[in-house]
C-alpha positions in Angstrom: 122.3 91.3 96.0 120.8 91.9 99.0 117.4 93.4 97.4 117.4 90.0 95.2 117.6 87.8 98.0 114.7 89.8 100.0 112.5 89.3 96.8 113.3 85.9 96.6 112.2 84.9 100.4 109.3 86.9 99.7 108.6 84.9 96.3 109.4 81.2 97.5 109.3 81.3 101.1 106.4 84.1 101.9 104.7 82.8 98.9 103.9 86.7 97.9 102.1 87.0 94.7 104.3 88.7 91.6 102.5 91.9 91.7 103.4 92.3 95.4 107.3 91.6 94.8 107.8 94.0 91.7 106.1 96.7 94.3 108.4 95.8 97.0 110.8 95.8 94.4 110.1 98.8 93.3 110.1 100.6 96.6 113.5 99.1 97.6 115.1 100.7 94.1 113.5 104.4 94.4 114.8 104.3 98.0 118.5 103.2 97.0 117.9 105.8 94.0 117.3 108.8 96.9 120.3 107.7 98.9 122.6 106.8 96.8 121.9 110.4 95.2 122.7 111.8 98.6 125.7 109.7 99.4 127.3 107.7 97.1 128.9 105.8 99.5 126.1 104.2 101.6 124.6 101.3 100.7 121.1 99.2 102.7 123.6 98.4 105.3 124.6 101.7 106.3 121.8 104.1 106.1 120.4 105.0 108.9 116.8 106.2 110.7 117.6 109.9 109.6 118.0 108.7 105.8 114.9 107.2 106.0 112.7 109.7 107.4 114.5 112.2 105.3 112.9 109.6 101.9 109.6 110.3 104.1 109.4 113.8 103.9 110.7 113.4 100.1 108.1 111.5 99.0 105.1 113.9 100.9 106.8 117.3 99.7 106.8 115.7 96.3 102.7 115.0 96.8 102.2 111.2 97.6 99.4 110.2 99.5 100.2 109.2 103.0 99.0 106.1 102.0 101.5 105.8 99.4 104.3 106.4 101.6 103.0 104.4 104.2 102.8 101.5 101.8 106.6 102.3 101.0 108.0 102.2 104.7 106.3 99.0 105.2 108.1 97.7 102.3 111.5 99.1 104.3 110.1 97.6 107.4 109.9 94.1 105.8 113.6 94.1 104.4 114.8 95.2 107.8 113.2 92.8 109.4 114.8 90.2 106.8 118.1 91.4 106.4 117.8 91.6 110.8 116.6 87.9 111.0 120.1 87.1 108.3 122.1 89.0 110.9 123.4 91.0 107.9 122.2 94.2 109.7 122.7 94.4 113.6 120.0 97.5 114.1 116.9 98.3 111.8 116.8 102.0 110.8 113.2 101.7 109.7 111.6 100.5 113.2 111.6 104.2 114.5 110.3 105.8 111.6 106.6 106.6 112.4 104.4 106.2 109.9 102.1 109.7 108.6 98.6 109.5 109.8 96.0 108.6 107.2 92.7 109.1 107.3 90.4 105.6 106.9 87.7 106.6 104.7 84.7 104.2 106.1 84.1 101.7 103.5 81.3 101.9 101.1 78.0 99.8 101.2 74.9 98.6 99.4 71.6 98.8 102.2 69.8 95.8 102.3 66.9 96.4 100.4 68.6 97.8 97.5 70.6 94.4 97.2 67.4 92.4 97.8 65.6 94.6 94.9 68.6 93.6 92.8 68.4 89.9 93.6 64.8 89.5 93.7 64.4 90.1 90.0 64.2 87.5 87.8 67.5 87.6 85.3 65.2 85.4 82.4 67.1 82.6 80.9 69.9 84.0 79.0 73.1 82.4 80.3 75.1 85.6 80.7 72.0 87.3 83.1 71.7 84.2 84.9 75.7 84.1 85.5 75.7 87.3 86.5 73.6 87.4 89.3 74.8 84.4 90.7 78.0 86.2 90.4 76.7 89.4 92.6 74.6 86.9 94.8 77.9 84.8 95.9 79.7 88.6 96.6 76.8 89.5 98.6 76.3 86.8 100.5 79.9 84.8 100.7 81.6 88.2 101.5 85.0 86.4 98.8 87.0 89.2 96.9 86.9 89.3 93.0 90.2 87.3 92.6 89.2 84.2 94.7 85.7 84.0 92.9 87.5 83.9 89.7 90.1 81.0 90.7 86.7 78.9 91.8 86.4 75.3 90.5 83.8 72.5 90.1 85.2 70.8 92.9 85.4 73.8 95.4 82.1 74.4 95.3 79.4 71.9 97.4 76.0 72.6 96.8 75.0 69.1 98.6 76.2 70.7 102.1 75.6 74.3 101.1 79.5 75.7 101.9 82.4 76.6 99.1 86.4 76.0 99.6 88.3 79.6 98.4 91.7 80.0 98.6 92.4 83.6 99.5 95.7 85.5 99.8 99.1 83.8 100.0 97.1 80.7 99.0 95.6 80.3 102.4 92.0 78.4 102.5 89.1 79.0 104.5 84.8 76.9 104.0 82.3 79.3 103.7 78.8 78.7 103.9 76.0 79.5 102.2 72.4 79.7 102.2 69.4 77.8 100.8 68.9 80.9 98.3 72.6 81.6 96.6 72.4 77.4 96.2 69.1 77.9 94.2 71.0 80.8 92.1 74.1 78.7 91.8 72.0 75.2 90.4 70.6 77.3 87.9 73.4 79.0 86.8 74.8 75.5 86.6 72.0 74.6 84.2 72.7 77.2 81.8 76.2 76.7 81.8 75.9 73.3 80.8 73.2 74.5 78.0 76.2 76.8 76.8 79.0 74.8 77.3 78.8 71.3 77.7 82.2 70.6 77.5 83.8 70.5 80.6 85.1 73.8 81.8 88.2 75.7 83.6 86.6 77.3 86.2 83.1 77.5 88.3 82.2 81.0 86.8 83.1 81.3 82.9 82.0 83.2 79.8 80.1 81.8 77.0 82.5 80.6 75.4 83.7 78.6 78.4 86.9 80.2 79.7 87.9 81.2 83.0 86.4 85.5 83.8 88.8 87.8 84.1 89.1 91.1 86.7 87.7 93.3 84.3 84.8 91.5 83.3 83.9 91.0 86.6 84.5 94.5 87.7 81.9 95.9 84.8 79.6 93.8 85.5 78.9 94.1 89.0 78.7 97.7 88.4 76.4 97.6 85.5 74.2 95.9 88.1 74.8 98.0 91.1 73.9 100.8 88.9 70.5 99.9 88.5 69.5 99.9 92.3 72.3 102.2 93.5 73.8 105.9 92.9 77.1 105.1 95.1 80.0 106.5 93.2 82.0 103.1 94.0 80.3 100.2 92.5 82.9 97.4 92.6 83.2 93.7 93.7 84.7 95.2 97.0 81.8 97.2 97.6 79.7 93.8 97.9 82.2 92.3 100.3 81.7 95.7 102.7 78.2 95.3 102.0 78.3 91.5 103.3 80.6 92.4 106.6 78.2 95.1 107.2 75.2 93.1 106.7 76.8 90.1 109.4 77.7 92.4 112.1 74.5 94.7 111.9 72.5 91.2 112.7 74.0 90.7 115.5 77.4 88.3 113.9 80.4 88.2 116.1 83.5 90.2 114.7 85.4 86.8 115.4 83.0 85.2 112.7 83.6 88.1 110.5 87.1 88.3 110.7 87.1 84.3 110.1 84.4 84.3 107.1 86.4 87.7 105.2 89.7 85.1 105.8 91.5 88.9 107.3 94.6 88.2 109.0 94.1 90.8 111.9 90.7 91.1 113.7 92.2 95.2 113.7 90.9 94.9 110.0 87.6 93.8 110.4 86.7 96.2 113.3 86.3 98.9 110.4 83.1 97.6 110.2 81.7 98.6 113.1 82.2 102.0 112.2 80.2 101.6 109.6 77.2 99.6 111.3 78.0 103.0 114.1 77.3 105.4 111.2 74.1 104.1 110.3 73.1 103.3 114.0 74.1 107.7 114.2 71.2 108.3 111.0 68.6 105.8 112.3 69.0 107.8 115.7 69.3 111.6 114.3 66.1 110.7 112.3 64.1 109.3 115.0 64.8 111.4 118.4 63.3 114.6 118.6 66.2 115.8 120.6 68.8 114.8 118.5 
């Protein structure tokens, strides 16, 4: 019962998404499974710090990635906190349970003029070329994630004032504007939509047939693009919004702005960025002093 309730809050009060509450969910079970299979008689109530950390060790001697089992104690640290703030518990187990260290691989990026060769080209006047690279040109230069270009409509979208309304995670919204060039791309993708599909249609970006794009068409064909210009191993739509943060700050953007523009909760997220704009600041460097 308790698990139930705790996905509950997290469905109608948190206002997680459904893929996030079966994880949690998930979690939550293979923990009970590995305690209950220790001791049959304790229950979330009664396990405590030493239970956990023992699931820790579990889970890394059985080969999960640190991510992974970080992931998982956050998923404990969430229900303690819940079943703390209830007063069903009087002491969370999970809040002196470190977490293993993980390395944070530097995100991947697209240089500047391999993204302006890309958009520079001319994409001819078949509605699916056109689409596309207004798709890639609003990644590159709005910095959204894959899911909120997707769930774009008419309406959120302002080319008289140059700025477009997306609603990010937990259905929190954020204006971002945009510049003189993506409108140019976005008006004539416009055009050939409403050559294709004159009826009126469910979303701002659609297929021919005018229905909404889904993840995977969107994934393939920013790397069929990328692939021209590019020989990164990653080539996704994430790879455009790392390319966009890293673009901002190495002109001189505030991390603030950033932060605000990427709609991150935690300005601790963003600053990953800088390590990036640090790398290539390191190569420019190397490659010009002759005492490096």
């Amino acid at each position: 019962m308790l698990k139930e309730s705790f996905l509950r809050y997290l469905r109608y009060e948190k206002n997680y998404s459904e893929k996030t509450i079966v994880a949690y969910g998930t979690d939550l079970s293979m923990f009970e499974a590995y305690f209950k299979a220790a001791d049959e008689t304790l229950d979330f109530t009664t396990v405590d710090t030493d239970v956990i950390r023992g699931w820790m060790l579990s889970l890394m001697d059985e080969g999960n990635a640190s991510s992974s089992v970080n992931r998982k104690l956050s998923s404990l640290r969430s229900f303690y906190r819940y079943l703390l703030r209830e007063k069903v518990v009087s002491v969370d187990p999970a809040s002196k349970v470190r977490a293993p260290k993980k390395k944070k691989p530097l995100p991947v990026f697209v240089k500047d003029a391999d993204m302006n060769r890309l958009l520079d080209e001319d994409p001819g006047d078949g509605f699916e070329s056109v689409r596309d690279k207004a798709v890639i040109a609003t990644f590159y230069e709005t910095g959204i994630r894959r899911a909120e270009l997707i769930g774009l409509k008419d309406g959120d979208v302002d080319l008289s004032v140059c700025q477009m309304k997306v609603t990010g995670k937990r259905n929190k919204q954020r204006i971002i504007p945009f510049g003189d060039d993506l409108k140019e791309m976005l008006q004539a993708y416009l055009s050939a939509r409403n050559r294709c599909c004159p009826k009126e249609c469910e979303a701002f970006f659609v297929r021919k047939d005018g229905k909404q794009m889904y993840p995977g068409l969107v994934y393939l064909l920013v790397k069929q693009n990328l692939s021209r210009v590019v020989t990164l191993k990653k080539k996704s739509p994430h790879v455009l919004r790392h390319s966009f943060a890293t673009t901002m700050l190495n002109h001189q953007a505030g991390l603030e702005s950033v932060k605000e523009l990427l709609g991150h909760e935690s300005l601790a997220t963003t600053e990953i960025y800088t390590h990036t704009t640090f790398e290539e600041l390191k190569k420019v460097y190397e490659q010009a002093h002759p005492r490096a």
